[in-house]
Every structure is written in structure tokens, then in C-alpha cells.
PDB file as gemmi writes it, atoms N, CA and C in Angstrom:
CRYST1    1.000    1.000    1.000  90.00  90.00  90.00 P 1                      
ATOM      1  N   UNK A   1      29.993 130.121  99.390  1.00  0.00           N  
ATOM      2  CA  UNK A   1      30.817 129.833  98.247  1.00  0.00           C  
ATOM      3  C   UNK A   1      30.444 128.462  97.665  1.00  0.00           C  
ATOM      4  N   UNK A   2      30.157 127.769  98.595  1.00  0.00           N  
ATOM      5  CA  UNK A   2      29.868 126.503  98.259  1.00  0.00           C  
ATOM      6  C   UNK A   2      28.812 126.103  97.659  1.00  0.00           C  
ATOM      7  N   UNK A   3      27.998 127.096  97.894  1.00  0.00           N  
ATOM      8  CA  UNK A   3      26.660 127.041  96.906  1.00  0.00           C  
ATOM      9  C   UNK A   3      26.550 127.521  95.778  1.00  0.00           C  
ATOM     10  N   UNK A   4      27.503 128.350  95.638  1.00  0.00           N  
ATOM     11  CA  UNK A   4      27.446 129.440  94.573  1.00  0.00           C  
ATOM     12  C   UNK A   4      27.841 128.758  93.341  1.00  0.00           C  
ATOM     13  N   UNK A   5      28.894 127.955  93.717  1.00  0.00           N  
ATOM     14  CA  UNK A   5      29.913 127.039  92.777  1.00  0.00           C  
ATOM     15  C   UNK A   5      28.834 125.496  92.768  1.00  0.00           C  
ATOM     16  N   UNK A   6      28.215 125.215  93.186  1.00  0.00           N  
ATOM     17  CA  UNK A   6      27.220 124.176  92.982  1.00  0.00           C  
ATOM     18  C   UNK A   6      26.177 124.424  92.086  1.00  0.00           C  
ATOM     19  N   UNK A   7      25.433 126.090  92.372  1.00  0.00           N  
ATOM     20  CA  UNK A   7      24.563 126.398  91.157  1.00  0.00           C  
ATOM     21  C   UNK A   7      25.225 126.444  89.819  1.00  0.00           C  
ATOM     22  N   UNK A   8      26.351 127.584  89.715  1.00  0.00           N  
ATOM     23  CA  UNK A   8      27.068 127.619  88.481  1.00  0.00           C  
ATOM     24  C   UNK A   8      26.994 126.116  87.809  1.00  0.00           C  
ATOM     25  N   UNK A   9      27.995 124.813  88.755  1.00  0.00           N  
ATOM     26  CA  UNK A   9      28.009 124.145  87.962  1.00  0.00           C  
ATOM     27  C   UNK A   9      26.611 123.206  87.525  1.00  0.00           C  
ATOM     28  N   UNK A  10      25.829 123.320  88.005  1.00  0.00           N  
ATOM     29  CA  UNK A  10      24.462 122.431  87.620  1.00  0.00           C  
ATOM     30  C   UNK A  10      23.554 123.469  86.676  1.00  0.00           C  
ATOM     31  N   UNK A  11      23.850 124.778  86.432  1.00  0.00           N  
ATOM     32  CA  UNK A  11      23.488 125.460  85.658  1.00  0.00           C  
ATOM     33  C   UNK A  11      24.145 125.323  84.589  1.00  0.00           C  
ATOM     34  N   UNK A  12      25.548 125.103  84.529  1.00  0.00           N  
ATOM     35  CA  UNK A  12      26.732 124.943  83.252  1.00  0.00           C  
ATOM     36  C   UNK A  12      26.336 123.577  82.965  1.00  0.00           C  
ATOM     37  N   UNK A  13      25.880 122.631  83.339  1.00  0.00           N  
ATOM     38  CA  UNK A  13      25.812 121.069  82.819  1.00  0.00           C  
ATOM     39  C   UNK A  13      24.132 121.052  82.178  1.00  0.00           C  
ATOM     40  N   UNK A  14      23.507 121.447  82.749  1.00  0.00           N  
ATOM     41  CA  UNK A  14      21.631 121.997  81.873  1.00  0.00           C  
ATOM     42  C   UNK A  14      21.886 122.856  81.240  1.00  0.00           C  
ATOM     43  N   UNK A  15      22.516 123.384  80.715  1.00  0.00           N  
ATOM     44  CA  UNK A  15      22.839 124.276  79.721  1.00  0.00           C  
ATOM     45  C   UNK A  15      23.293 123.645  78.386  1.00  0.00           C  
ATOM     46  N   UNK A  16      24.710 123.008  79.124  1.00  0.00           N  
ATOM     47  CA  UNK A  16      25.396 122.017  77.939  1.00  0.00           C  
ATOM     48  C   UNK A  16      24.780 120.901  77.127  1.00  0.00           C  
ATOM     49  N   UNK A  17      23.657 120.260  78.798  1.00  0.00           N  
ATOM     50  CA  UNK A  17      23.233 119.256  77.886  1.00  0.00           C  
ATOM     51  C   UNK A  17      21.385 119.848  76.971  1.00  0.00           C  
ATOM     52  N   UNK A  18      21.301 120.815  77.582  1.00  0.00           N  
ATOM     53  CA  UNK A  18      20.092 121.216  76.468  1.00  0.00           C  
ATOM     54  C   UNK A  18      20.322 121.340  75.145  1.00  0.00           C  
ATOM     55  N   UNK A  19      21.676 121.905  74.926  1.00  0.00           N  
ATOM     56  CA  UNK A  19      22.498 122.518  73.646  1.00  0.00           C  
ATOM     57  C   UNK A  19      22.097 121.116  73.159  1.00  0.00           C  
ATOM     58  N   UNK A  20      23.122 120.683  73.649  1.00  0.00           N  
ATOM     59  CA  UNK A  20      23.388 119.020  72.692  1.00  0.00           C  
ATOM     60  C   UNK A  20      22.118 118.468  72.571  1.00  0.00           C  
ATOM     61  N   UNK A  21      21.240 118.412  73.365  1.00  0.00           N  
ATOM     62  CA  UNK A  21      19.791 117.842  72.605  1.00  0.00           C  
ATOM     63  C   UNK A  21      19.296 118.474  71.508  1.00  0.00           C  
ATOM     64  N   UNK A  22      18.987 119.653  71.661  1.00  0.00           N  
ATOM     65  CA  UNK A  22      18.283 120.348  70.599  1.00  0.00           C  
ATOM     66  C   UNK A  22      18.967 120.885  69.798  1.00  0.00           C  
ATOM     67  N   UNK A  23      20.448 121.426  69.500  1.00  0.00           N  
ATOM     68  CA  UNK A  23      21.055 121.679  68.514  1.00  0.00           C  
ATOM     69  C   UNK A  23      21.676 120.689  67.568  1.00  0.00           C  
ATOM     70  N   UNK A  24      21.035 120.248  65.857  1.00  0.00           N  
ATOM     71  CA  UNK A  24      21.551 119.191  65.185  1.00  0.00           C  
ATOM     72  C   UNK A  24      22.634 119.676  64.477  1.00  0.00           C  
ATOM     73  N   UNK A  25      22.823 120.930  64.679  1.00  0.00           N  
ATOM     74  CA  UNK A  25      23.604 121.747  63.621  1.00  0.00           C  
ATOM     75  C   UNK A  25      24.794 122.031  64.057  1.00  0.00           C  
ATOM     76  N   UNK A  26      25.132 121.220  65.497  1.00  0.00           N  
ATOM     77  CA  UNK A  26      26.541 121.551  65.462  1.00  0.00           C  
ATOM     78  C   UNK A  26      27.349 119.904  64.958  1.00  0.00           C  
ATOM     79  N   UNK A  27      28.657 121.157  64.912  1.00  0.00           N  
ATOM     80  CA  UNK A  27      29.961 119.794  64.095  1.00  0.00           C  
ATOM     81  C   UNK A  27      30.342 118.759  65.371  1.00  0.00           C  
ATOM     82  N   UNK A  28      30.703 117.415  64.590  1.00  0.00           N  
ATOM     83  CA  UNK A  28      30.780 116.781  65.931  1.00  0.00           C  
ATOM     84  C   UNK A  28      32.251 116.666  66.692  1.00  0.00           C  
ATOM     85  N   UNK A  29      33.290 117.598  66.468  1.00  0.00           N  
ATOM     86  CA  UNK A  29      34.160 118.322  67.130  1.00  0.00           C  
ATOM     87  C   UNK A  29      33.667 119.316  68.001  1.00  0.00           C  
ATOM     88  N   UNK A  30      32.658 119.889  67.772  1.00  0.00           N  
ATOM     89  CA  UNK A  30      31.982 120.964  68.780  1.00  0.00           C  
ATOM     90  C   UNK A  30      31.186 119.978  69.416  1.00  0.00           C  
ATOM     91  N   UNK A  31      30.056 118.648  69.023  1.00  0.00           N  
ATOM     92  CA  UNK A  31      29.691 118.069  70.524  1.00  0.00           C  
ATOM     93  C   UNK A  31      30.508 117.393  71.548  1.00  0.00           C  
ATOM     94  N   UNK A  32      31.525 117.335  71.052  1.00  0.00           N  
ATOM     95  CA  UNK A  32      32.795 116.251  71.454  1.00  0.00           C  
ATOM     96  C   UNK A  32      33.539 117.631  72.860  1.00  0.00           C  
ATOM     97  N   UNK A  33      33.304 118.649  71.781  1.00  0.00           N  
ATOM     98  CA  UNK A  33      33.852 119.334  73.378  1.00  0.00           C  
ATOM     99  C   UNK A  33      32.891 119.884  74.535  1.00  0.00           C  
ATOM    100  N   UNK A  34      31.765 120.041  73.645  1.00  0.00           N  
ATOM    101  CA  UNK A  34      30.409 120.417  74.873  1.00  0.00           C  
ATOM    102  C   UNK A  34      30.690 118.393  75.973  1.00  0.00           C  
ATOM    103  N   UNK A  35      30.522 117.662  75.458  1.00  0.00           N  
ATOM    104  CA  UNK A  35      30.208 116.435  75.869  1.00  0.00           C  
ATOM    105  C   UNK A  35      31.591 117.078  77.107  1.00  0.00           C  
ATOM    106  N   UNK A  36      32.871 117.159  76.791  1.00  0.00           N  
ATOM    107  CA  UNK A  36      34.042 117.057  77.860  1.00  0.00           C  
ATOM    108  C   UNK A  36      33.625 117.822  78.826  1.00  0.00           C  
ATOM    109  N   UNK A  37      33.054 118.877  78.443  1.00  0.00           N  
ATOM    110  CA  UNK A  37      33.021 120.436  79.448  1.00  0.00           C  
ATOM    111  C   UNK A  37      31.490 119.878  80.346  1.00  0.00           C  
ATOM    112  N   UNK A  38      30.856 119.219  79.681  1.00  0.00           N  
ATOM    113  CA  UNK A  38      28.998 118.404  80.613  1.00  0.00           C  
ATOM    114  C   UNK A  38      30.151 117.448  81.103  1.00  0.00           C  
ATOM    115  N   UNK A  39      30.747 116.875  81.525  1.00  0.00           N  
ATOM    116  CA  UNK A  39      31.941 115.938  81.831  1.00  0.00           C  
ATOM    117  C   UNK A  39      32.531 116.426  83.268  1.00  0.00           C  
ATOM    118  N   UNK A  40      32.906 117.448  82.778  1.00  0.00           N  
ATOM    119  CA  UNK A  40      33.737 118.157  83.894  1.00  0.00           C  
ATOM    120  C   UNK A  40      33.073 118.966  84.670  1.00  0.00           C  
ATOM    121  N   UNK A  41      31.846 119.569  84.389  1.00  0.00           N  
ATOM    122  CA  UNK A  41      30.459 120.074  85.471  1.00  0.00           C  
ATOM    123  C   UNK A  41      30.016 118.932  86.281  1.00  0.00           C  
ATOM    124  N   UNK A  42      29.836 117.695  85.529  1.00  0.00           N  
ATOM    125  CA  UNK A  42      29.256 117.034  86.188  1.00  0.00           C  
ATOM    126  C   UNK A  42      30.354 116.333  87.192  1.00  0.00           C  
ATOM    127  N   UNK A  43      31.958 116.029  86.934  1.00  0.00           N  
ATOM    128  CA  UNK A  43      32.122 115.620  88.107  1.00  0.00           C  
ATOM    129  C   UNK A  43      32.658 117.360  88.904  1.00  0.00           C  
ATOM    130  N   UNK A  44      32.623 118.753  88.741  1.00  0.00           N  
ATOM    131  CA  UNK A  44      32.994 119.271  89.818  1.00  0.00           C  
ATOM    132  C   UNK A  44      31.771 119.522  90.964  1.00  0.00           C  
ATOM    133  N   UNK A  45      29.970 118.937  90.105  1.00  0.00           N  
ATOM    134  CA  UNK A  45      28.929 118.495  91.142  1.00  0.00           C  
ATOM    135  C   UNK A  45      29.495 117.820  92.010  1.00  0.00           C  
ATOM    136  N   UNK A  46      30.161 116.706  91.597  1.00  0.00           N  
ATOM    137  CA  UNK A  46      30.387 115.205  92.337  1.00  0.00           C  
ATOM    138  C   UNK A  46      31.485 115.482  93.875  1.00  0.00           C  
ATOM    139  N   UNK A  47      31.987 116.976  93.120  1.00  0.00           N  
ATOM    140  CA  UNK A  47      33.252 117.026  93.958  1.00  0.00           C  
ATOM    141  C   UNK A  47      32.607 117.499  94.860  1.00  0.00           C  
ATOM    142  N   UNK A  48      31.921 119.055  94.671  1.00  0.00           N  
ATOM    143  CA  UNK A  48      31.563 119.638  95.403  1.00  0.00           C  
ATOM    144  C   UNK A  48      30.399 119.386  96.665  1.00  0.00           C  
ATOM    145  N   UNK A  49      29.782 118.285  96.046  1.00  0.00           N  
ATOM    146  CA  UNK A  49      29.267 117.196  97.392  1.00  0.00           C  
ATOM    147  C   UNK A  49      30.186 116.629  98.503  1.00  0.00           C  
ATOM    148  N   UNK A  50      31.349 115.778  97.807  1.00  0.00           N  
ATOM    149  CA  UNK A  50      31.998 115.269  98.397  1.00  0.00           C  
ATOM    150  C   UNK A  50      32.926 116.134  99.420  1.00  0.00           C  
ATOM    151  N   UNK A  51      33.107 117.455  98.668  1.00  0.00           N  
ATOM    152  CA  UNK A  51      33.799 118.140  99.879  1.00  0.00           C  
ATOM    153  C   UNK A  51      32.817 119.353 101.212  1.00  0.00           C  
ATOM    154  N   UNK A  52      31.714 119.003 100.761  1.00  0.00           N  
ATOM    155  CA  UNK A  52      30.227 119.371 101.463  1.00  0.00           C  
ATOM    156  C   UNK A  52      30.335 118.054 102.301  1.00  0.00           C  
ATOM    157  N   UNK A  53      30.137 117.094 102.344  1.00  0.00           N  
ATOM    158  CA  UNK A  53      29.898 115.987 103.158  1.00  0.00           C  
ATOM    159  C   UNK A  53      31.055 115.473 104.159  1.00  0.00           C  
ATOM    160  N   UNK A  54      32.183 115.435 103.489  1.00  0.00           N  
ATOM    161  CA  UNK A  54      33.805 115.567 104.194  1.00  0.00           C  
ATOM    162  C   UNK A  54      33.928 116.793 105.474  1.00  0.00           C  
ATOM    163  N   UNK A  55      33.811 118.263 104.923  1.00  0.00           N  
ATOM    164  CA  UNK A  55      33.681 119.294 105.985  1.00  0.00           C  
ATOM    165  C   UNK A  55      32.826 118.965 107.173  1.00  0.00           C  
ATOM    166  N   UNK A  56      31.054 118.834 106.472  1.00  0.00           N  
ATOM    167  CA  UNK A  56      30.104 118.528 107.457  1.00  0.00           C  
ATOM    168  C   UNK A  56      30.953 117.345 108.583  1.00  0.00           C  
ATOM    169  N   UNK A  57      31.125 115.768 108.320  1.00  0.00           N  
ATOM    170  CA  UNK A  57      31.668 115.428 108.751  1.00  0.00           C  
ATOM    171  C   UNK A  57      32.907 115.532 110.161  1.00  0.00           C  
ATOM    172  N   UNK A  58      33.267 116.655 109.177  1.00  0.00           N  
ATOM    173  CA  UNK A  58      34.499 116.799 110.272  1.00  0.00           C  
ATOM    174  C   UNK A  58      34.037 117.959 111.263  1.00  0.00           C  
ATOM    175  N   UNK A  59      33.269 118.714 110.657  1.00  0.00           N  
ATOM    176  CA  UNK A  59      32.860 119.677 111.778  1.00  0.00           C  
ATOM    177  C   UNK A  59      32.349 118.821 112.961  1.00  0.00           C  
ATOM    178  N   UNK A  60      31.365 118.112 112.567  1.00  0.00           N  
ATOM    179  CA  UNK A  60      30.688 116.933 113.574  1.00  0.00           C  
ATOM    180  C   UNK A  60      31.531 116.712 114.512  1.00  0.00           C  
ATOM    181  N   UNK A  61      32.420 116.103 114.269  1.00  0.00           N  
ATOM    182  CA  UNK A  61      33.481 115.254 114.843  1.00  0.00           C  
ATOM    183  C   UNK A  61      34.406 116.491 115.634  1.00  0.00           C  
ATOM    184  N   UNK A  62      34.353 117.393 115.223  1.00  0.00           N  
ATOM    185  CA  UNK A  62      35.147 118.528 116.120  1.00  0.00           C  
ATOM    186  C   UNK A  62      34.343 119.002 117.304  1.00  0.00           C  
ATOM    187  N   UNK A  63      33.135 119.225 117.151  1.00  0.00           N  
ATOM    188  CA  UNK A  63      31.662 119.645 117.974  1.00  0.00           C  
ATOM    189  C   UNK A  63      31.791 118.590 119.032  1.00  0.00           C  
ATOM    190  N   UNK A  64      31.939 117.237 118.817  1.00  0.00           N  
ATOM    191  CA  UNK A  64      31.555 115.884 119.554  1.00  0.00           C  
ATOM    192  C   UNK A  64      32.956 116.292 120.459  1.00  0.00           C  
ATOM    193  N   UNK A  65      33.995 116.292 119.927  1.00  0.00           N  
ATOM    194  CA  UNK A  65      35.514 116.510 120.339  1.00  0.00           C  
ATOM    195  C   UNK A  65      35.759 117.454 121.557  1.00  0.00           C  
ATOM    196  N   UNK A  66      35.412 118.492 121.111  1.00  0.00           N  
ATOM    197  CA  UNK A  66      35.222 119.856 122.085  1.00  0.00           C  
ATOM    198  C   UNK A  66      33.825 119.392 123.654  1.00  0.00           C  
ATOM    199  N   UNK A  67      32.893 118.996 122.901  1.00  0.00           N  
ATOM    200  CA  UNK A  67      31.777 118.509 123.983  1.00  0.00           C  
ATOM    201  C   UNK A  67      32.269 117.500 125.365  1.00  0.00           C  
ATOM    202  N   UNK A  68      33.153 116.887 124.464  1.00  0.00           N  
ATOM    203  CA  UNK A  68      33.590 115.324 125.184  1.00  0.00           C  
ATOM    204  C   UNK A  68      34.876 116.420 126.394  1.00  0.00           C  
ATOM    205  N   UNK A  69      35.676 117.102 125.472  1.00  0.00           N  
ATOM    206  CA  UNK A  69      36.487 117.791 126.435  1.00  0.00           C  
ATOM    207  C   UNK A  69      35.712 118.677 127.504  1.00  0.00           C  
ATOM    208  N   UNK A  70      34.429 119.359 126.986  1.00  0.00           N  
ATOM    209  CA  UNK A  70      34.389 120.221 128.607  1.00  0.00           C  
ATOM    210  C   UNK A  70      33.828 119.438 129.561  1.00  0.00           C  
ATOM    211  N   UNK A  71      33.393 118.598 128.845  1.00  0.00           N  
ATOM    212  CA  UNK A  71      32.646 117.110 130.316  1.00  0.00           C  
ATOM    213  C   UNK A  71      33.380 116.820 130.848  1.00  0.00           C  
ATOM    214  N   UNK A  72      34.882 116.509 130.536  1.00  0.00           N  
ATOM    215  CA  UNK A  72      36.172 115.879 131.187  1.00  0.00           C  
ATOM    216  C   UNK A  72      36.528 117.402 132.142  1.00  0.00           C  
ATOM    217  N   UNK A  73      36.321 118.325 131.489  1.00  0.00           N  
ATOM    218  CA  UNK A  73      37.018 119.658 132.158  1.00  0.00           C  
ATOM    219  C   UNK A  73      35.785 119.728 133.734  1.00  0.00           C  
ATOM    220  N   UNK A  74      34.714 119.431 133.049  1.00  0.00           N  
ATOM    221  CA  UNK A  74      33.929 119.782 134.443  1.00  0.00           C  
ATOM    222  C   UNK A  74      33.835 118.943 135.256  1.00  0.00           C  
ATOM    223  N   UNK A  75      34.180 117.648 135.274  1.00  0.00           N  
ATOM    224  CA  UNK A  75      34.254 116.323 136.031  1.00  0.00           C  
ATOM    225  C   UNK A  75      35.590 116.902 136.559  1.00  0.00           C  
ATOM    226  N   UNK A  76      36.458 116.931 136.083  1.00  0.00           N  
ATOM    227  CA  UNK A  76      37.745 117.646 136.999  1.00  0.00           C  
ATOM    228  C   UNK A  76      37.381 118.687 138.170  1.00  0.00           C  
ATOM    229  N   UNK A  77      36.932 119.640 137.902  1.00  0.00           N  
ATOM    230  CA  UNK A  77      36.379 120.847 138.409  1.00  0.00           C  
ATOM    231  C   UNK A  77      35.736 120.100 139.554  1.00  0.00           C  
ATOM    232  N   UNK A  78      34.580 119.207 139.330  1.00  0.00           N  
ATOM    233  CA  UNK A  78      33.758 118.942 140.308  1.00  0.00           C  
ATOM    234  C   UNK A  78      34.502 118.061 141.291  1.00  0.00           C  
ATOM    235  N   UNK A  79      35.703 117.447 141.529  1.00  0.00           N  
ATOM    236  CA  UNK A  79      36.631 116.494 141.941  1.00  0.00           C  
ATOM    237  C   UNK A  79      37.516 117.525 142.987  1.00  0.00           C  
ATOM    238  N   UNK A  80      38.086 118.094 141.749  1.00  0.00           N  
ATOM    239  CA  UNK A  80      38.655 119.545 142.703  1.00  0.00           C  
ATOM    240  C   UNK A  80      37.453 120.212 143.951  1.00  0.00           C  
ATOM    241  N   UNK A  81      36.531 120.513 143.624  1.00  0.00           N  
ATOM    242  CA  UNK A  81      36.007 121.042 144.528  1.00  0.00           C  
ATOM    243  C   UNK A  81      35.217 120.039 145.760  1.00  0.00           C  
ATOM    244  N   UNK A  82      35.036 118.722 145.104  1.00  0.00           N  
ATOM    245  CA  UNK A  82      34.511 117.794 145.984  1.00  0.00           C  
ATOM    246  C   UNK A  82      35.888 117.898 147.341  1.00  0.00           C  
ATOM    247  N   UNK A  83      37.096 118.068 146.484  1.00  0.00           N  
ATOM    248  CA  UNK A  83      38.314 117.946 147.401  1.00  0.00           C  
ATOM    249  C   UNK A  83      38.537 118.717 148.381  1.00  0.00           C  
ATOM    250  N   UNK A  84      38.402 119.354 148.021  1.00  0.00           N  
ATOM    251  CA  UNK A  84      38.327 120.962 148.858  1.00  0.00           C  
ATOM    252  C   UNK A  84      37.038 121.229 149.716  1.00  0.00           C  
ATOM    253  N   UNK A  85      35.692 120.685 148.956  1.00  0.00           N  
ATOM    254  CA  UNK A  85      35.466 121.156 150.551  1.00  0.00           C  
ATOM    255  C   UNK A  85      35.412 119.547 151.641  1.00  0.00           C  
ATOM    256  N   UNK A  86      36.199 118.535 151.052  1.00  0.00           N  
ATOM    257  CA  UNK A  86      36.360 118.071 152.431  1.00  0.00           C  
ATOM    258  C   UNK A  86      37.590 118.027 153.498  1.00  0.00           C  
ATOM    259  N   UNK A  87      37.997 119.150 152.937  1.00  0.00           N  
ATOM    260  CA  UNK A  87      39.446 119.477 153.815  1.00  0.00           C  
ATOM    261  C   UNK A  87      38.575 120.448 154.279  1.00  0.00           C  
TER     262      UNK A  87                                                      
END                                                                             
């Protein structure tokens, strides 16, 4: 999904801004709203990084989280059984 909505919008902002280069013939109420809409592609790029880099992030940090717990789980384990067999 996340890609899908990244092409759209970098396809919707090279689109907008080709228009506005090469078309002299539009009114400048019509570049005024192409300009808002290349505006708003370009920051839902901005977003859609930011919530690409935020997720990545946190997945990280969940991976590291979970890792750190079964080391603690198997250091237990190995304690328990160190215990046991010296009884």
C-alpha cells in the first residue's frame, strides 16, 4: 500500500508540474490550483516517507525487544536447569 500511494503521488506531482511548465494557456486561477494540488503531492511524498521511516523504526525496536526477551528467557532456563541438576 505504501508503495502504491508513493507512486500515485510522485506520478500526480510530474504530472502537475509538467502541465505548468509547458502549458502557457492556462488562466492563472487554474495555475494557482495545479500549484496547491503539486503542494499537497508533494507534502503527502513527505508524509509517506516519514511514516515509512517511523514504522521501519519501530519494527526495529520491537525485533531488538523480543530478541533481548528470549535471551533473558533462556538465561532463566539455563539457571533453572543449572539448579536442578545440582540437586
Amino acid at each position: 500500500m505504501f508503495c502504491v500511494l508513493s507512486v500515485c503521488s510522485l506520478v500526480c506531482l510530474c504530472g502537475i508540474l509538467n502541465v505548468l511548465q509547458n502549458d502557457d494557456s492556462l488562466s492563472e486561477s487554474t495555475q494557482r490550483f495545479l500549484i496547491v494540488l503539486g503542494s499537497v503531492a508533494l507534502i503527502c511524498v513527505c508524509g509517506l516517507g516519514y511514516c515509512y521511516i517511523s514504522v521501519r523504526n519501530e519494527h526495529l525496536r520491537y525485533k531488538k525487544m523480543l530478541r533481548e526477551q528470549q535471551e533473558e528467557m533462556n538465561a532463566l532456563i539455563d539457571e533453572i536447569q543449572a539448579e536442578r541438576s545440582m540437586k
